[in-house]
C-alpha positions in Angstrom: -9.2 -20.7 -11.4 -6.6 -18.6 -10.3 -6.1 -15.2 -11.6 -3.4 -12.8 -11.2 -4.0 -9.3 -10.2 -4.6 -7.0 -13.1 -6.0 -3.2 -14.1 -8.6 -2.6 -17.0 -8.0 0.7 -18.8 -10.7 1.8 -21.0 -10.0 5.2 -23.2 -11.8 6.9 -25.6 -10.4 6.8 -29.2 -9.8 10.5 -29.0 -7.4 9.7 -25.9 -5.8 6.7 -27.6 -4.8 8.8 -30.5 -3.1 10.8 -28.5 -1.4 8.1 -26.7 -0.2 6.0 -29.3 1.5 9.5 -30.4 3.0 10.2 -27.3 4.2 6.8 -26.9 5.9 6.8 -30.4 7.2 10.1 -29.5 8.7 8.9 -26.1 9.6 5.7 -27.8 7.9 3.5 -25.1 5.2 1.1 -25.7 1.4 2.1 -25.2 1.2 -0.3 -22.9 3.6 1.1 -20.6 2.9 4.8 -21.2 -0.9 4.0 -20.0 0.6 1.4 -17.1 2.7 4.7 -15.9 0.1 7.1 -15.3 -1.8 4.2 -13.9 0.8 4.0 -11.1 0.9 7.7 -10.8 -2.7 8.2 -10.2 -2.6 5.4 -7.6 0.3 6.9 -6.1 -1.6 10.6 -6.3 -4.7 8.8 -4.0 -3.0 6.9 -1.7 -0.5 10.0 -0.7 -3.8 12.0 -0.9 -5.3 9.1 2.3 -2.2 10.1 4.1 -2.4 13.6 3.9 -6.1 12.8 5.6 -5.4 10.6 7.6 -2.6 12.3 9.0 
């Protein structure tokens, strides 16, 4: 079977309120709002390993 790469979000229903208000407010989907800051912690921990490593 072949998969592709993929991220599973869990978030509490509190947090998905929010979200979903956010989102509508920004006028992006959910899905995208929660892909973004995704990315932008991922990007926050791997600049952090080069600031270590460095």
């Amino acid at each position: 079977m072949t998969t592709a790469p993929g991220v599973e979000v869990t978030l509490s229903s509190e947090l998905l309120r929010h979200l979903r208000a956010e989102a509508k407010k920004l006028g992006v989907s959910l899905n995208w709002l929660v892909a973004s800051m995704v990315v932008d912690t991922v990007e926050s921990v791997e600049r952090a390993h080069e600031i270590v490593a460095a």
